[in-house]
OpenMM code with the backbone's topology and positions (N, CA, C; nanometers):
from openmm import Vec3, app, unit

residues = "UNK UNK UNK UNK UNK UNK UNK UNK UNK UNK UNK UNK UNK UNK UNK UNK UNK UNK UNK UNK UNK UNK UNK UNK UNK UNK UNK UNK UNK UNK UNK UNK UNK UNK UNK UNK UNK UNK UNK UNK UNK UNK UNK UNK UNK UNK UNK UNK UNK UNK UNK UNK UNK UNK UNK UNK UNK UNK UNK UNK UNK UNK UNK UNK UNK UNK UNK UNK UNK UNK UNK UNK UNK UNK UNK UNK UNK UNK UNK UNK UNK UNK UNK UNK UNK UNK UNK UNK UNK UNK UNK UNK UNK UNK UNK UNK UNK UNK UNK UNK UNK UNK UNK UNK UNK UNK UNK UNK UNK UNK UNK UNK UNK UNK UNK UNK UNK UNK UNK UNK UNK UNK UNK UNK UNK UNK UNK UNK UNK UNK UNK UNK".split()
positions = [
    Vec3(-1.7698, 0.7516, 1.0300),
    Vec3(-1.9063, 0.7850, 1.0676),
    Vec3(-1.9738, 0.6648, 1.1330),
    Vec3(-2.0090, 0.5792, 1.0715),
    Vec3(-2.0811, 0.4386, 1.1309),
    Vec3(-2.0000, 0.3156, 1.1374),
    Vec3(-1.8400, 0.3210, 1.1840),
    Vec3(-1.7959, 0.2698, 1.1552),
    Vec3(-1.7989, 0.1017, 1.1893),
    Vec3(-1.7509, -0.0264, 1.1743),
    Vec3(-1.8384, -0.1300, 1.1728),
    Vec3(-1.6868, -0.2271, 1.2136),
    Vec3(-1.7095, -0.3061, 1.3589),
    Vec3(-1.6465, -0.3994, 1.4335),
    Vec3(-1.6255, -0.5225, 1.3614),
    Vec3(-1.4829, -0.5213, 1.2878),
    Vec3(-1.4786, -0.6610, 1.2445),
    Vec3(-1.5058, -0.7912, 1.3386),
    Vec3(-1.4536, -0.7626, 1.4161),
    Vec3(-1.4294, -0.8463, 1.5330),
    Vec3(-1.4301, -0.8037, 1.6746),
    Vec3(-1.4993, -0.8515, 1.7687),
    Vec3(-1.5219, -0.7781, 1.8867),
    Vec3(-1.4040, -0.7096, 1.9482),
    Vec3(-1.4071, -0.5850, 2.0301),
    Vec3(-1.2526, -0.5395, 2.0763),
    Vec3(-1.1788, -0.6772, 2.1423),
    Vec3(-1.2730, -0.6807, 2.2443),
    Vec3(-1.2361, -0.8380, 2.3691),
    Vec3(-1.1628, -0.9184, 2.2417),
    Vec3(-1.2287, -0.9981, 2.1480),
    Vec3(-1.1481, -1.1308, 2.0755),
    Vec3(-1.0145, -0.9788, 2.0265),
    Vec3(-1.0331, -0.9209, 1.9740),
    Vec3(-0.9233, -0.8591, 1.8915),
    Vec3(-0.7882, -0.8809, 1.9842),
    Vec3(-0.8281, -0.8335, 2.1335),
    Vec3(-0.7069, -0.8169, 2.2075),
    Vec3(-0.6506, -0.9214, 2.2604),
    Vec3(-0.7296, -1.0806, 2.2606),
    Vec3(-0.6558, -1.1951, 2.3138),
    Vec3(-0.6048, -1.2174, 2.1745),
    Vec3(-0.6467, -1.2314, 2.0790),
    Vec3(-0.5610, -1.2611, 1.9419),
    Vec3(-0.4187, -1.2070, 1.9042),
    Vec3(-0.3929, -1.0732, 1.9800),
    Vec3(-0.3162, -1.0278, 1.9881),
    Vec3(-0.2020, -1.0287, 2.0968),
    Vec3(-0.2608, -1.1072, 2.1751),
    Vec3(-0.1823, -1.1485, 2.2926),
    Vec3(-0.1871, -1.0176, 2.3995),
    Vec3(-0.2473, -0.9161, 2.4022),
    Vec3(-0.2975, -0.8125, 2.4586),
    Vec3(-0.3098, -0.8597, 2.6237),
    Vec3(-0.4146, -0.9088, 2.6369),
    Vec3(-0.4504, -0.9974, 2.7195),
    Vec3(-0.5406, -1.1142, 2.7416),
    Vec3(-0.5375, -1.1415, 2.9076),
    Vec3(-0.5715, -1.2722, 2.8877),
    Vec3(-0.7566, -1.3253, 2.8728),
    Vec3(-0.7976, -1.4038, 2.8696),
    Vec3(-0.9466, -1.4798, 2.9035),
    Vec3(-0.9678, -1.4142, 3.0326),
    Vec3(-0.9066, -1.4324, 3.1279),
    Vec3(-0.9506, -1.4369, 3.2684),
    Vec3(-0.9461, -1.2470, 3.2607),
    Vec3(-0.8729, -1.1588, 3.2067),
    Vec3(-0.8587, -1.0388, 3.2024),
    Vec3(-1.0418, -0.9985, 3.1525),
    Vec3(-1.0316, -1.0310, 3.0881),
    Vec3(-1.1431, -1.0065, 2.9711),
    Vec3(-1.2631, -1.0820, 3.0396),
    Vec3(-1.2864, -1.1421, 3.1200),
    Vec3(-1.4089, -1.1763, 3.1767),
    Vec3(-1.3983, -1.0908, 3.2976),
    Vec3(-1.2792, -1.0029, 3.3600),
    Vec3(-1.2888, -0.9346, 3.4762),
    Vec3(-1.3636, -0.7970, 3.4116),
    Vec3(-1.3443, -0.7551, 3.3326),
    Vec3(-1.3426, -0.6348, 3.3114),
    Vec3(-1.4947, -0.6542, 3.2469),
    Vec3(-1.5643, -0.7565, 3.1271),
    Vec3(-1.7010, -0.7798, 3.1342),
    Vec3(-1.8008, -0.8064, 3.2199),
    Vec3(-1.7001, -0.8228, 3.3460),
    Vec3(-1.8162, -0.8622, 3.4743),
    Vec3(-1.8513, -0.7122, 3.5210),
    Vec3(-1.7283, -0.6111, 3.5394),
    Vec3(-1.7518, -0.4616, 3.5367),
    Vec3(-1.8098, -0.3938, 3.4963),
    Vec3(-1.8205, -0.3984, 3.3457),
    Vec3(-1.9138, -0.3450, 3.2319),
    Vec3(-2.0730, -0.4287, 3.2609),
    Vec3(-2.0846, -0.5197, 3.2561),
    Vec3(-2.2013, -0.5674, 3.2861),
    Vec3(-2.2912, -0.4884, 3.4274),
    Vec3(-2.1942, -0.5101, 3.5347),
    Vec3(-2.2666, -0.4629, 3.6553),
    Vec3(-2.2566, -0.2986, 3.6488),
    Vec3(-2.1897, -0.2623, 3.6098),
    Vec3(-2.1960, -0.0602, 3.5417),
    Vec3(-2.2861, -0.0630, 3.4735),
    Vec3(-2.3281, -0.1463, 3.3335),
    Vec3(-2.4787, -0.1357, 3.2694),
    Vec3(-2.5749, -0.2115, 3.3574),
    Vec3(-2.5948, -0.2700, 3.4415),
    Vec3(-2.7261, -0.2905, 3.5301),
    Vec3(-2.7254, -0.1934, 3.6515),
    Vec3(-2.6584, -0.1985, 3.7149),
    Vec3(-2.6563, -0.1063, 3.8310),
    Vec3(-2.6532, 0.0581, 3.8172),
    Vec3(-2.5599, 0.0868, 3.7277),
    Vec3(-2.5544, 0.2338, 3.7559),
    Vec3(-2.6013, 0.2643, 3.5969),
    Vec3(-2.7053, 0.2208, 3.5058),
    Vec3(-2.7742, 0.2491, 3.3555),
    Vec3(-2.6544, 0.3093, 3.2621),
    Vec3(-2.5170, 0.2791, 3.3081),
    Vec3(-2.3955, 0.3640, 3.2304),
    Vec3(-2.3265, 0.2470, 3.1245),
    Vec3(-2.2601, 0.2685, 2.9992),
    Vec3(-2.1939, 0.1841, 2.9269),
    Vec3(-2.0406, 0.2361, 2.8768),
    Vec3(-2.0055, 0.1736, 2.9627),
    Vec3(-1.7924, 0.1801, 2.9327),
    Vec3(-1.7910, 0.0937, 2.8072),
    Vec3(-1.6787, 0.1383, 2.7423),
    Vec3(-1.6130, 0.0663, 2.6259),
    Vec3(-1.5365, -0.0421, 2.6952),
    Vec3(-1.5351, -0.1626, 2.6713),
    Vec3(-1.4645, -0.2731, 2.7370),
    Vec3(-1.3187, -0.1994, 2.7441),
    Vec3(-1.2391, -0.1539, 2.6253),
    Vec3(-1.1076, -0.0997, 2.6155),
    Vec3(-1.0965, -0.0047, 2.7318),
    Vec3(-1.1725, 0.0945, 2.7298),
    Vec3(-1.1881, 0.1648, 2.8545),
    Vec3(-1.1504, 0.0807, 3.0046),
    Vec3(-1.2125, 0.0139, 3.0570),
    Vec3(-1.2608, -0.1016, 3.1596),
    Vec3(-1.1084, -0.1069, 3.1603),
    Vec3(-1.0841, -0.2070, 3.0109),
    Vec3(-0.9117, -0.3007, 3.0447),
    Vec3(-0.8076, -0.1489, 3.0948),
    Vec3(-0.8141, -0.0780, 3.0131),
    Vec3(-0.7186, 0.0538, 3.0339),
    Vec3(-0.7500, 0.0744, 3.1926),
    Vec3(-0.8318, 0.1101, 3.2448),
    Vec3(-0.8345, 0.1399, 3.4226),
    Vec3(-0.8047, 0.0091, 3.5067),
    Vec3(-0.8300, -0.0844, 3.4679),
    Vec3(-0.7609, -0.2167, 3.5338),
    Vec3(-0.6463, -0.2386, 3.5149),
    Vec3(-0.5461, -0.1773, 3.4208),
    Vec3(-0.4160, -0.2022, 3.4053),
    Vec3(-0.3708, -0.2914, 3.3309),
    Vec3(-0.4879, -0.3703, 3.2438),
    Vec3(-0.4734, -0.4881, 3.1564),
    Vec3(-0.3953, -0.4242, 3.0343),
    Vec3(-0.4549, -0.3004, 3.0122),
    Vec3(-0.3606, -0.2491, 2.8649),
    Vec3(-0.3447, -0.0980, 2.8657),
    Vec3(-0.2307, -0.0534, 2.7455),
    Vec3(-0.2461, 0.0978, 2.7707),
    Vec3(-0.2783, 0.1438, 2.6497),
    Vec3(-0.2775, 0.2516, 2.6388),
    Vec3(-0.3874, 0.3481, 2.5245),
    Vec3(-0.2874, 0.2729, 2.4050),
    Vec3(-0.1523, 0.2609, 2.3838),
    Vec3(-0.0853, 0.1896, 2.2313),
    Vec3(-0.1832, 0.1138, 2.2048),
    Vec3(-0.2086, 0.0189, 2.2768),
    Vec3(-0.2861, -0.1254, 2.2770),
    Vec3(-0.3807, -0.1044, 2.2279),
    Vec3(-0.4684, -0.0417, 2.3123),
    Vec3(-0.6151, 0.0257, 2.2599),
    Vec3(-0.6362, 0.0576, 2.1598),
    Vec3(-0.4930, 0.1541, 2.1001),
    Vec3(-0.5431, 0.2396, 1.9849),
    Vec3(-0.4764, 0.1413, 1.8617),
    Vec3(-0.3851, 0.0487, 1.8976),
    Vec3(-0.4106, -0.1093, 1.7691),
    Vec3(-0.5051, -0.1831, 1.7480),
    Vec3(-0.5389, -0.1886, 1.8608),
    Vec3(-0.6775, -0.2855, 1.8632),
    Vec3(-0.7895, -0.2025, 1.7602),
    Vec3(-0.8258, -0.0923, 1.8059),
    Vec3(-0.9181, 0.0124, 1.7334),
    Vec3(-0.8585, 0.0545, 1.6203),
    Vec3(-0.7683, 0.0655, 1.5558),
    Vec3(-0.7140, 0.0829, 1.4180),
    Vec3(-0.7436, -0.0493, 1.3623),
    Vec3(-0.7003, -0.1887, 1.3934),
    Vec3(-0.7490, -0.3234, 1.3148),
    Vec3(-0.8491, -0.3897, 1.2948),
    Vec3(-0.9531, -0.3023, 1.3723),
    Vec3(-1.1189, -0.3664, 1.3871),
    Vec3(-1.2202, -0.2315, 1.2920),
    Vec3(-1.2011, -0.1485, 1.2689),
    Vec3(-1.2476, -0.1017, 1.1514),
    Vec3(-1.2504, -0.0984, 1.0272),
    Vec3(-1.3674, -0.1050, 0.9589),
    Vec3(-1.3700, -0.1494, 0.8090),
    Vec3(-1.4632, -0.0612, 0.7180),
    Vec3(-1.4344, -0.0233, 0.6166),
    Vec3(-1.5547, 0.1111, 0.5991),
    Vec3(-1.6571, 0.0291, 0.5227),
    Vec3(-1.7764, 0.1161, 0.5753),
    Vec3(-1.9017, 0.0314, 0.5276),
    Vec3(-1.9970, 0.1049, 0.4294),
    Vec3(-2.0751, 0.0195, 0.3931),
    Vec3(-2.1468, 0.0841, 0.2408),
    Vec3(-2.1562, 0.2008, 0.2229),
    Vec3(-2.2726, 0.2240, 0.2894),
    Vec3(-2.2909, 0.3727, 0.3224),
    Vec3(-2.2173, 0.5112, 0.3208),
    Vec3(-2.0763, 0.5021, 0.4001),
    Vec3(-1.9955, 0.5800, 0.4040),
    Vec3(-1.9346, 0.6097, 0.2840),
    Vec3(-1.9000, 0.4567, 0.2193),
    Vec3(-1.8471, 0.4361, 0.0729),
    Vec3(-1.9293, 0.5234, -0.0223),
    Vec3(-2.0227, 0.4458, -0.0471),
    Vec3(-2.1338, 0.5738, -0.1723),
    Vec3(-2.0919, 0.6825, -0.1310),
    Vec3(-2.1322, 0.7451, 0.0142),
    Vec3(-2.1467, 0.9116, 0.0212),
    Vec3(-2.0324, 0.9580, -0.0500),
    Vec3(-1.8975, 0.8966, 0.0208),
    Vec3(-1.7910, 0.9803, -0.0624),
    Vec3(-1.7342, 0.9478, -0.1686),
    Vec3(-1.7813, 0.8520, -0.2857),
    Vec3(-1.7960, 0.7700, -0.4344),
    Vec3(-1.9066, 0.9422, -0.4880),
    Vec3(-1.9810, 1.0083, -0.3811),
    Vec3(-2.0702, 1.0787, -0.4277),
    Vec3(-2.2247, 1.0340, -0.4984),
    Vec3(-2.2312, 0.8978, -0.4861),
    Vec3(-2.3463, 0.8217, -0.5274),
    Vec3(-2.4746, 0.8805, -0.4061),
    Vec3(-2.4635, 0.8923, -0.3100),
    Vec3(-2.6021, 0.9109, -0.1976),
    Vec3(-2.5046, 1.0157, -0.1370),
    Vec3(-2.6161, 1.1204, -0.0739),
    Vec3(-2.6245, 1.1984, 0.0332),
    Vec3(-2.6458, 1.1281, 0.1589),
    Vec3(-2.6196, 1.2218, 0.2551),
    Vec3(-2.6226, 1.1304, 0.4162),
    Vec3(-2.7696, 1.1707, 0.4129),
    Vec3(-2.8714, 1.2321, 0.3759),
    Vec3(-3.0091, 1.2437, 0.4224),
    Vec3(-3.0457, 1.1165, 0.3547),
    Vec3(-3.0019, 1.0657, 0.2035),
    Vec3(-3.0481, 0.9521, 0.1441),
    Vec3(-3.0065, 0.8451, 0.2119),
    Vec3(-2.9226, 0.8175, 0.2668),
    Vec3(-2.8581, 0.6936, 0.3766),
    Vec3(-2.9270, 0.6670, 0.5029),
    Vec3(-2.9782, 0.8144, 0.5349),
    Vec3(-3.0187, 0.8354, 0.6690),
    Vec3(-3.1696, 0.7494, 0.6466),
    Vec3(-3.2252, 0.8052, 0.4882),
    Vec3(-3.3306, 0.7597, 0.4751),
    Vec3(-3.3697, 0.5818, 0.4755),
    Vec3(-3.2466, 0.5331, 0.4123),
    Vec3(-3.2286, 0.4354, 0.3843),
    Vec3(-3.2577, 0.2965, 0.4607),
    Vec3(-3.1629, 0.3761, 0.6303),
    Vec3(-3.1514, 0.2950, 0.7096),
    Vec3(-3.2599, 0.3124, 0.8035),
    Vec3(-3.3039, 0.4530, 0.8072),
    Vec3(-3.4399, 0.4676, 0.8882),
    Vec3(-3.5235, 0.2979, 0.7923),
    Vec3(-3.5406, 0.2620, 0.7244),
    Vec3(-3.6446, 0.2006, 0.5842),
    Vec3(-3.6052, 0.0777, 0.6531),
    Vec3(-3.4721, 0.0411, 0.6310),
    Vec3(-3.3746, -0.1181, 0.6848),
    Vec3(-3.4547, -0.1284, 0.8334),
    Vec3(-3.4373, -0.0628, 0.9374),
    Vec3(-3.4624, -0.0511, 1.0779),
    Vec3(-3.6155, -0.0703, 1.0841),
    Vec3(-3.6664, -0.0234, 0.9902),
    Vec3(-3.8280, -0.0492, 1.0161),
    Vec3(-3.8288, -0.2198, 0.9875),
    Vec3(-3.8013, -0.2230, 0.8752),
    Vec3(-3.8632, -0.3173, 0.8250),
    Vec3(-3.8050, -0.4250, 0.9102),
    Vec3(-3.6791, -0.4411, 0.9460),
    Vec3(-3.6020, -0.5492, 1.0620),
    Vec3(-3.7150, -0.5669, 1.1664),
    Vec3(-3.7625, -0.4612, 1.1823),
    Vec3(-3.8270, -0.4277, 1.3519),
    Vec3(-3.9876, -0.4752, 1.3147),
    Vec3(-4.0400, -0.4884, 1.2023),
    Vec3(-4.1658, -0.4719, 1.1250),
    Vec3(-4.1877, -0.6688, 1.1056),
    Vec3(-4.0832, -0.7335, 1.0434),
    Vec3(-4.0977, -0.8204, 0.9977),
    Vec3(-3.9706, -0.9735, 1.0017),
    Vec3(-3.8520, -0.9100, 1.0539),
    Vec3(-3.7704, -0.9765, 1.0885),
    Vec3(-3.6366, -0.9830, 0.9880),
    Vec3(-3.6956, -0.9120, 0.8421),
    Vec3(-3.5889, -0.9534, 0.7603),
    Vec3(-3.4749, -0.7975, 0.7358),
    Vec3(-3.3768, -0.8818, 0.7138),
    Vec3(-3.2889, -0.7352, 0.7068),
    Vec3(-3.2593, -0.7338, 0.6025),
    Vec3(-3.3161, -0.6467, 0.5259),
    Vec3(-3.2539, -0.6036, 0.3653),
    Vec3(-3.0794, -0.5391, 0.3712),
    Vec3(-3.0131, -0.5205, 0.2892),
    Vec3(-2.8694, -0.4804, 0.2675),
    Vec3(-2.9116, -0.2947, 0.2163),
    Vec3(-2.8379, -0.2714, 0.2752),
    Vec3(-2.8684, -0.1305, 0.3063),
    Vec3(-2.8836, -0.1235, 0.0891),
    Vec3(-2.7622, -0.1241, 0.0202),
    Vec3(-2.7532, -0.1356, -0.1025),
    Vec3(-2.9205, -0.1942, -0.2262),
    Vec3(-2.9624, -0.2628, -0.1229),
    Vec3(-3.1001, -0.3037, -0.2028),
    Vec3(-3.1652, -0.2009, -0.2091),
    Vec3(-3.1922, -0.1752, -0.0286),
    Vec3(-3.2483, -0.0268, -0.0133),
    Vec3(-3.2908, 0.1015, -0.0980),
    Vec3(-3.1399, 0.1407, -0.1529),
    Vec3(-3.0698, 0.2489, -0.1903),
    Vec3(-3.1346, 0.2601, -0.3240),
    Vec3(-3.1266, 0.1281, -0.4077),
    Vec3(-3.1673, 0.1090, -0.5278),
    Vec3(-3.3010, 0.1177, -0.5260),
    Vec3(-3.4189, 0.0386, -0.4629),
    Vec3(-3.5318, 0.0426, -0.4275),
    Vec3(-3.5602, 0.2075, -0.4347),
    Vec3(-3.5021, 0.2535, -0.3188),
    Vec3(-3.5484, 0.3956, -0.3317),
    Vec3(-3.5496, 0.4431, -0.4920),
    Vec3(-3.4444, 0.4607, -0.5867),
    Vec3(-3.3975, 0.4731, -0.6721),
    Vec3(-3.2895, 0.5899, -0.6479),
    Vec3(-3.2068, 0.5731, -0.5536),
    Vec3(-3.1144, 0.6958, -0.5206),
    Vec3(-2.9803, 0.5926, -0.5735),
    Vec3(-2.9419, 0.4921, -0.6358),
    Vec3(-2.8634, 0.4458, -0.6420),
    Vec3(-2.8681, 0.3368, -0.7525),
    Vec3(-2.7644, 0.2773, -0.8716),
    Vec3(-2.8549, 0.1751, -0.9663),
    Vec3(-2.7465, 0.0758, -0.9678),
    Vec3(-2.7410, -0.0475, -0.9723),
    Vec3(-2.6675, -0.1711, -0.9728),
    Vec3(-2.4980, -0.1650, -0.9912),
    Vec3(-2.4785, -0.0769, -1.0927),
    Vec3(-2.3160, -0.0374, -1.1385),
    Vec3(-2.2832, 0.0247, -0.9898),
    Vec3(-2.3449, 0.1393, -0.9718),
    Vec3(-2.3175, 0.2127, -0.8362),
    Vec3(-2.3315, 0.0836, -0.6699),
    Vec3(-2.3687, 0.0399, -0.6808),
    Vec3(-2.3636, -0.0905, -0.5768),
    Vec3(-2.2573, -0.1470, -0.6197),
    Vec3(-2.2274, -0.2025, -0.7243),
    Vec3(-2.0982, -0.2928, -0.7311),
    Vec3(-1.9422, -0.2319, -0.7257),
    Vec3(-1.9761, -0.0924, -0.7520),
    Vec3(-1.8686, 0.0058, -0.7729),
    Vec3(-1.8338, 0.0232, -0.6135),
    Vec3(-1.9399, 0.0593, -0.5798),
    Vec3(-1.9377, 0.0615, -0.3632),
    Vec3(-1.8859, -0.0472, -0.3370),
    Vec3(-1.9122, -0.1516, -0.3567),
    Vec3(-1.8586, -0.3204, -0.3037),
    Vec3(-1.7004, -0.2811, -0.3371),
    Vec3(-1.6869, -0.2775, -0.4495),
    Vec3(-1.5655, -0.2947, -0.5011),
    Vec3(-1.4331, -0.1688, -0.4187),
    Vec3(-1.4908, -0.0496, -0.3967),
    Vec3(-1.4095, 0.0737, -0.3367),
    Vec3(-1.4072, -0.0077, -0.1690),
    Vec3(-1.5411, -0.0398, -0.1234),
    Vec3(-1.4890, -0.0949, 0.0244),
    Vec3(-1.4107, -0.2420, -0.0258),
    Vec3(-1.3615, -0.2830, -0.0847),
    Vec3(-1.2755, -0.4022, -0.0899),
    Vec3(-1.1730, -0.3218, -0.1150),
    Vec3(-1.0836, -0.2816, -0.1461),
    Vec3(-0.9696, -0.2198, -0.2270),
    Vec3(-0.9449, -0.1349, -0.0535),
    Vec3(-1.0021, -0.1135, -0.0138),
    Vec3(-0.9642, -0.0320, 0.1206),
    Vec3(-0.9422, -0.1217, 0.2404),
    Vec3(-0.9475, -0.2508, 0.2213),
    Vec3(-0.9002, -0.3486, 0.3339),
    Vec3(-0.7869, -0.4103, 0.3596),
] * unit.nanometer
topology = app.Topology()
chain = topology.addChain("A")
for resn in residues:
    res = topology.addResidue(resn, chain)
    for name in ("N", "CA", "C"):
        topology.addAtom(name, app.Element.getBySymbol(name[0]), res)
């Protein structure tokens, strides 16, 4: 659902020997001038795949090793929060980022609301660790 970039695709794929620096600044100069010029946003992987830098295997390693499941997703299916309570949650996080500068952890949130109580946070921590 919200799933969360360990590491940018670009670093994932020189780490991997995928390709090169100079690849990866061709294809961000693309993406850049596609998001100013024509208001559109390619997936860098996309970009490298039509330049010939990589093919969908590549892509789809790169995108299998850079996902990590995140709180949120965790509770819902632990059964601790509903997605309207998450939804609520992060609508709350997003204000207040945008309101005041500080970013609460979605998990403070949750509790605050009272849709969630300390065991259930550490139990979430603990299910997204065991899944990495």
């Amino acid at each position: 659902m919200f799933a969360k970039i360990k590491k940018r695709f670009a670093a994932l794929s020189l780490n991997k020997g995928f390709v090169t620096t100079a690849q990866v600044i061709d294809a961000l100069t693309i993406q850049i001038k596609e998001n100013v010029l024509e208001k559109k946003h390619r997936p860098i992987g996309e970009i490298l795949m039509d330049l010939g830098y990589m093919n969908k295997e590549q892509i789809q390693e790169v995108m299998e090793s850079s996902v990590e499941p995140r709180f949120g997703d965790t509770a819902i299916s632990k059964g601790f929060i509903s997605i309207d309570q998450l939804v609520e949650a992060m609508s709350r996080q997003l204000k207040q980022e945008a309101d005041d500068g500080h970013h609460m952890l979605i998990g403070e949130i949750l509790v605050d609301l009272g849709y969630m109580n300390h065991h259930q946070v550490q139990e979430t921590l603990s299910g997204m660790h065991s899944n990495l």
